[in-house]
N, C-alpha and C positions, 0 to 999 in steps of 0.2 A: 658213537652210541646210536643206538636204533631206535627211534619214539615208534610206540603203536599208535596215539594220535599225534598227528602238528596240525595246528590252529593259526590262521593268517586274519589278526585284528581281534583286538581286547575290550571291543564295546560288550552288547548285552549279551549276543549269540555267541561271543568267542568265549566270555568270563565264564556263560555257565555252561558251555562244553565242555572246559579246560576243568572248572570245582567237579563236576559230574562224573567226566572218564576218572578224573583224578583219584574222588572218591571211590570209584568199582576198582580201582588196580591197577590202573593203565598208567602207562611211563607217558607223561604229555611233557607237550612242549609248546608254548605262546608266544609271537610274533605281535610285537607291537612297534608300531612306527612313529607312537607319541604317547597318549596316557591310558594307561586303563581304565576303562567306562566307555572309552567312546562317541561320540557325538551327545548322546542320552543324556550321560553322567556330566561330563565338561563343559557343553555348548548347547546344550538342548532342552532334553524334559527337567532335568533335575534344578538347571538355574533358571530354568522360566520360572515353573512351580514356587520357587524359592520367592524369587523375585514378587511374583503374582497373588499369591498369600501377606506376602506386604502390605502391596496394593488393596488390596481385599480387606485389612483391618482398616488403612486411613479411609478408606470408602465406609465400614462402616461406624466410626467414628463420626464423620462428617455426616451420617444418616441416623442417629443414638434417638435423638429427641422422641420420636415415636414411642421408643421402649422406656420412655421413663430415664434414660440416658445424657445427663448433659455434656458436651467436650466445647467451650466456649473457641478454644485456640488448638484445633485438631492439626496437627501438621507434620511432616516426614523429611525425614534426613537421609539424601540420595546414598550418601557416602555410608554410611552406614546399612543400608540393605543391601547395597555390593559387597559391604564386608561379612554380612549373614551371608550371600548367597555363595561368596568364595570360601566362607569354612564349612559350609554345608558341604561342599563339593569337598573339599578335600575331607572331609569326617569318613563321607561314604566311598570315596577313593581309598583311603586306609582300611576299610571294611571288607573291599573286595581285594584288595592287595592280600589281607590276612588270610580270609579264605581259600586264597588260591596255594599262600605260603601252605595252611592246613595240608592242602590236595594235591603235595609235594608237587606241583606242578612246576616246570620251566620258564621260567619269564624272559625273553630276548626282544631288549631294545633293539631297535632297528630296521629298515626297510626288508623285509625279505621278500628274496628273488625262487620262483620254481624253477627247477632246474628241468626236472621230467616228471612224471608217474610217479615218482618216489623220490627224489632229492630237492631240499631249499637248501638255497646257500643267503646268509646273511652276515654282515660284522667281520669277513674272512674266514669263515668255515663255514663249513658244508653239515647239512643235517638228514640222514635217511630218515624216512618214517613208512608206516602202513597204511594209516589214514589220514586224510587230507582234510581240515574243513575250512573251506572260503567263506570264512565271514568280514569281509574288508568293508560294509558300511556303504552309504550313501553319500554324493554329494552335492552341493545346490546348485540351481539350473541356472543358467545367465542368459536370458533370452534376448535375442538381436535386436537390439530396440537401440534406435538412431541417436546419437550422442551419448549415449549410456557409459561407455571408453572416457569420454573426456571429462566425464565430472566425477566428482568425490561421493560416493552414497554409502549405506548401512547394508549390510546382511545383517542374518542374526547374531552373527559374531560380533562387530559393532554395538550392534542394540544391547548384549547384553554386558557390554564394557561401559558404558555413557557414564561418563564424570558431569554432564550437566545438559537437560533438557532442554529441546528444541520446544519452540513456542506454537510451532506446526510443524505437522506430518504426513507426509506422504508414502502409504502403504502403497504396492505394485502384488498385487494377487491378496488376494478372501479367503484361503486356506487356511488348516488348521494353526502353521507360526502365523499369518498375518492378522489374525483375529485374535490370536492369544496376545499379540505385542498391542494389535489395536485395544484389545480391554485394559494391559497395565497401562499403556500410555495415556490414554485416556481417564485412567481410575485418578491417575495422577495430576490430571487438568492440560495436559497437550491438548489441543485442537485437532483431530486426526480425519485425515482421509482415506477411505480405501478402495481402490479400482480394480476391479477382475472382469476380467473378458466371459467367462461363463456367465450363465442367465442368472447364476445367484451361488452366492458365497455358499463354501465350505461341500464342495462339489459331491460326493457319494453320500452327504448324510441328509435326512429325512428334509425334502425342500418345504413341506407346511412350518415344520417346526424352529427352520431354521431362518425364513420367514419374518416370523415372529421375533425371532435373535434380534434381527437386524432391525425391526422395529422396536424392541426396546432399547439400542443401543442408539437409535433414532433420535430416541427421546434425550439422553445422553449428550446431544450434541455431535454424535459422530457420525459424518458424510460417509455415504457408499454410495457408487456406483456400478452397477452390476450390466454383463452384457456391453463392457465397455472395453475398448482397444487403446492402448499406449502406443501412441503413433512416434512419438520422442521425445529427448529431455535436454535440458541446458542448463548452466549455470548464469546467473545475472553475475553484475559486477561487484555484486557484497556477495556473492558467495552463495546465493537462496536459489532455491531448485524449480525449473520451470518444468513443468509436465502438459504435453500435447498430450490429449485424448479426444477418441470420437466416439458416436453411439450412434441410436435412433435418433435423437434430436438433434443431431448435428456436428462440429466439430469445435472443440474447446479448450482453454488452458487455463493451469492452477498454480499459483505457483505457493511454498513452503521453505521453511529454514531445511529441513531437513527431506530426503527418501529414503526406503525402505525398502531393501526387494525381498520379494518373498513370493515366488512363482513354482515352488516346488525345488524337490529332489530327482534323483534317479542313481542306480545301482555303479559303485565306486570300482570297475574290475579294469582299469588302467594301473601302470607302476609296477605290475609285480611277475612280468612275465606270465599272464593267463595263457597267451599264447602258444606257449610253452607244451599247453596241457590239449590234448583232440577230445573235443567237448562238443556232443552232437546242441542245434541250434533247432529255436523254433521258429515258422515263418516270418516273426517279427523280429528275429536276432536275438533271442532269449537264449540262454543257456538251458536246456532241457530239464528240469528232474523230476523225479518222481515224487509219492507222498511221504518216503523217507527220506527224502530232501538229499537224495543221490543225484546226479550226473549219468552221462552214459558210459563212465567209468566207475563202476558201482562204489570203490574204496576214497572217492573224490566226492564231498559234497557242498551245499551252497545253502546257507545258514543266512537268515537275517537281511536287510536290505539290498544286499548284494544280489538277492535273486527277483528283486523287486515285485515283488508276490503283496505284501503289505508295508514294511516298511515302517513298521510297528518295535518299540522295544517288546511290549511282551508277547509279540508274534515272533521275534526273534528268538524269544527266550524257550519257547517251546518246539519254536523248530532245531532248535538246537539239540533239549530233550530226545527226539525223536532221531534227528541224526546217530546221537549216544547210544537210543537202546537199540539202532538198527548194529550199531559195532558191536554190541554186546552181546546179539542174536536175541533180544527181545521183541516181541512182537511190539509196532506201536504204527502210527501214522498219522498224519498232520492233516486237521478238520478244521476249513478256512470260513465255516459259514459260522461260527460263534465265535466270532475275534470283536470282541466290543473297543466301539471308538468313543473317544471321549475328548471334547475344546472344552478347557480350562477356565475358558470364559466366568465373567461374573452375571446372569447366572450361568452354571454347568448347561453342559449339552453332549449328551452319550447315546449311544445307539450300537444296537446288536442284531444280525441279521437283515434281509432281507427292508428293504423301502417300500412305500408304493410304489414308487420309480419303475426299480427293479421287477418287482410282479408284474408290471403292466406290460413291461417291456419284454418279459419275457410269456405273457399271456398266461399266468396261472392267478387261476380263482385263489381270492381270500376275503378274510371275516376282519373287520377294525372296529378298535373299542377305542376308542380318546377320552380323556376325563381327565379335567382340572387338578393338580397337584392340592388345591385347596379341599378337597376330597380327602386329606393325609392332616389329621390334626392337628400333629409335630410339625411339620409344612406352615399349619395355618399361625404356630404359637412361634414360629420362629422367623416366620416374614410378613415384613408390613409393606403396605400399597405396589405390593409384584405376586404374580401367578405363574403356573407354569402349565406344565401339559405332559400328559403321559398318554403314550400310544401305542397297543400291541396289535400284532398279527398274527391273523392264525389259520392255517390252510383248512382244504376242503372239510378234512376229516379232523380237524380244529387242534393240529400242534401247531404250539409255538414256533412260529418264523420268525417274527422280526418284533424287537422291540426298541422303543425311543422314546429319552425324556429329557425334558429343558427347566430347569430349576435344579437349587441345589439340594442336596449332594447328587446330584446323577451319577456322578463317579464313582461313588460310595455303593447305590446299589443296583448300577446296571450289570453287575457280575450276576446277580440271582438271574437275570432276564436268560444270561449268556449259559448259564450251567440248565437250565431248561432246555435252551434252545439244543445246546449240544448232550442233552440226555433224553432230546426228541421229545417231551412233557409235554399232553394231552390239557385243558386247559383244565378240565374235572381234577387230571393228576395233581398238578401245580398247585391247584385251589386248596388240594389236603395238607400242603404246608403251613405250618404254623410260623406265623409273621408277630415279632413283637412290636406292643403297645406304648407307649405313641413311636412308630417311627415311619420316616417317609417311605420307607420301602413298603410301609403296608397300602399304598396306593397300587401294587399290584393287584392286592387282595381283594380291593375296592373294585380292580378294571376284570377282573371275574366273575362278579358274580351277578 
C-alpha cells in the first residue's frame, strides 16, 4: 500500500501531522520507535509541569499565613506526585492515541529505516509513501567534562523517576530543564546548586529580568553560579559527587549527594538512515529548509526539533501545520519571530520576540516601557511580599517587538503579547483591545498608555 504521508517520530510535530493529514484524507502512516508524545509528553514538558504544579501548592502551603491561611503540618508525599505525574501522562497519552485512531491514521511500532526518496522499511516490510516528514526529536548533549564516564549522575530522565530525594544538588547548565528541576527541587527543600558557563542563566531570554529570577531564587536559598566552567567530577567513597569548577575568582570545588546534567539538546537525525536521503546542507551542517519546512527535496520535510530551528513543542506543532498545508497546496509558512518561551519556574518567566540583547546586537532603534506587575490588581490580590516586572518593545514606528514578564501567570498571558507581535500591532492598535477586570494580563494595558 501507498501512504501520501509517512511520518518518522510520534512526539508533538509527528502526532499533529499524522491527526492533521489524517483529517483532510490523506492515507498516513506513524513511525514510532517508543511512545507517542515524545519527549514533551513522557519525559519532558508534561511530567515536569505535572510534577512542578505539586511543588507549587506545598510552597504555597508553607507560605498561607499571609492570606489568612493556616497549614500547621504542610507536607508532601514523593510517591504519590509520581503517581499523579505517571497517570497524567498516560491520560494524555490515550488522548492522542484516540485521536490519531479518529484520523484513521497508521500507527507502526518500531525503528524505521529510509530506504530512498520514497521507501521505509520497518518491523520486515517495506512502506512506499509521497511524502516524507522527519520529525524524530532532540537529544541531550553530554558534554566532555573529565570523569563524567566514571560516576553515576541524573539527566532528566532520572530527576523525573526519584523514589527519594537527595539532601543536595548539583545542577550542570541554567537553562530552561535546569532552572525548571532547580525550582521543584528546591520548592521541595533540596539544597540546590546551579553552574552554567554563560554570563547568566537561561541564555536567549530577557537578561534584566532574568536577573531578577535568579535573585529571587537567591533569597530561596539556591546557589548559582554563572560564567562558570566545570573543569570535572568524581565520586567520594560514599557515593557524593565532587564537582571542579572555575570562574573569575578562581578555581573551586563542591561537592553534593547528587548531579544533574542539563546542558542542553540538539537535533536527533542519527538511527534511521538520513543518509540514505541527498539533503542540501547549510554552512553549519544544518539540513536546509525553507519556511515550509521543506528540504531540498521539496516532498521531504523536517518538522519539530529535528531541524533545530526551536526546539519548542509548540513550535513543533506548527511547523508541522505548515508542512500539512504545504501537502495540501495551502498557502501557509512558518513566522519564528512570535514563538513565546516560557520557564515554569515559581514565579513564571515568558517572553515573546525580540530582547534588548538582540536589538542591540543587531543595532535597530526601539522604545521600552517596564512597569511592576503590582500595577495589575489581580497580581496585587493574589501575591504577597513578591513582584514582578513586565516589559515591552517596540520599534521605530512603535510595533510590538518584543515582550517579557516574570511573575505569575506569564504563561497564561504571554500568548496576547505573541498574537500582536505576529499581527505586527501598532501600540495605538493593541491599546483598543479590551482587557478584562481584575486580570493580570491587563498590565499590558497599563504598560500602553
Amino acid at each position: 500500500m501507498n501512504y501520501q504521508v509517512a511520518i518518522i517520530g510520534g512526539g508533538p510535530a509527528g502526532y499533529t501531522a499524522a491527526e492533521k493529514a489524517g483529517k483532510s484524507g490523506l492515507k498516513v502512516i506513524l513511525f514510532e520507535k517508543e511512545k507517542i508524545g515524545g519527549v514533551c509528553l513522557n519525559e519532558g514538558c508534561i511530567p515536569t509541569k505535572t510534577l512542578l504544579y505539586s511543588a507549587k501548592l506545598y510552597q504555597q502551603a508553607l507560605d498561607s499565613k499571609p492570606y489568612g491561611i493556616s497549614i500547621p503540618e504542610a507536607s508532601f508525599d514523593l510517591k504519590r506526585m509520581m503517581t499523579r505525574k505517571n497517570k497524567t501522562t498516560r491520560k494524555l497519552t490515550l488522548g492522542i492515541n484516540n485521536k490519531l485512531k479518529e484520523a484513521q491514521v497508521t500507527i507502526v511500532q518500531g525503528f524505521a529505516q529510509i530506504v530512498d526518496s520514497h521507501t521505509i522499511h520497518c518491523n520486515d516490510a517495506t512502506y512506499p509513501f509521497d511524502n516524507l516528514l522527519i520529525c524524530t526529536g532532540s537529544t541531550s548533549i553530554t558534554p566532555p567534562i573529565k570523569g563524567l564516564a566514571d560516576i553515576s549522575y541524573w539527566t532528566h530522565k532520572e530527576a523525573l523517576e526519584v523514589k527519594e530525594l537527595p539532601q543536595s544538588l548539583i545542577i550542570i547548565g541554567g537553562g530552561v530543564i535546569g532552572m525548571e528541576f532547580a525550582s521543584l527541587f528546591n520548592s521541595l527543600g533540596v539544597a540546590v546548586t546551579i553552574i552554567e558557563q554563560m554570563d547568566e542563566l537561561l541564555g536567549n531570554m530577557d537578561k534584566e529580568l532574568t536577573a531578577l529570577l535568579r535573585e529571587e531564587y537567591a533569597k530561596r536559598k539556591l546557589s548559582s553560579f554563572i560564567g562558570t566552567t566545570v573543569t570535572a567530577v568524581e565520586s567520594t567513597a560514599d557515593n557524593r559527587i565532587v564537582v571542579h569548577y572555575e570562574n573569575s575568582e578562581g578555581k573551586h570545588t563542591q561537592e553534593a549527594d547528587q548531579l544533574l546534567l542539563s546542558v542542553g539538546r540538539k537535533p536527533q537525525l542519527t538511527g534511521f538512515n538520513l543518509e540514505n536521503l541527498i539533503l542540501d546542507k547549510t554552512e553549519q551542517g544544518r539540513i536546509k529548509i525553507n519556511r515550509q519546512m521543506q528540504t531540498s527535496q521539496p516532498h521531504i520535510f523536517l518538522c519539530g526539533d529535528a531541524n533545530g530551528k526551536s526546539l519548542l513543542a509548540h513550535t513543533a506543532i506548527r511547523e508541522a501545520e505548515v508542512a500539512i498545508h504545504t501537502i495540501l497546496s495551502k498557502k501557509d509558512e512558518m513566522n519564528y519571530q512570535a514563538i513565546p518561551s516560557v520557564i515554569y519556574t515559581n514565579p513564571e518567566f515568558a517572553g515573546v520576540g525580540e530582547t534588548e540583547e538582540s536589538l542591540n546586537t543587531k543595532g535597530i532603534e526601539y522604545r521600552k516601557v517596564t512597569l511592576p506587575l503590582a500595577y495589575s490588581g489581580r497580581f496585587v490580590a493574589e501575591n504577597e511580599r513578591t513582584n514582578g516586572m513586565c516589559k515591552l518593545l517596540f520599534s521605530k514606528d512603535d510595533t510590538l517587538i518584543g515582550a517579557h514578564v516574570l511573575g505569575n501567570p506569564a504563561s497564561e498571558i504571554i500568548t496576547l503579547a505573541a498574537m500582536a507581535i505576529e499581527l505586527k500591532l501598532k501600540a495605538d492598535e493593541w491599546n483598543k483591545c479590551l482587557f478584562p477586570h481584575p486580570t493580570v494580563g491587563e498590565i499590558f494595558k497599563e504598560a500602553l498608555q
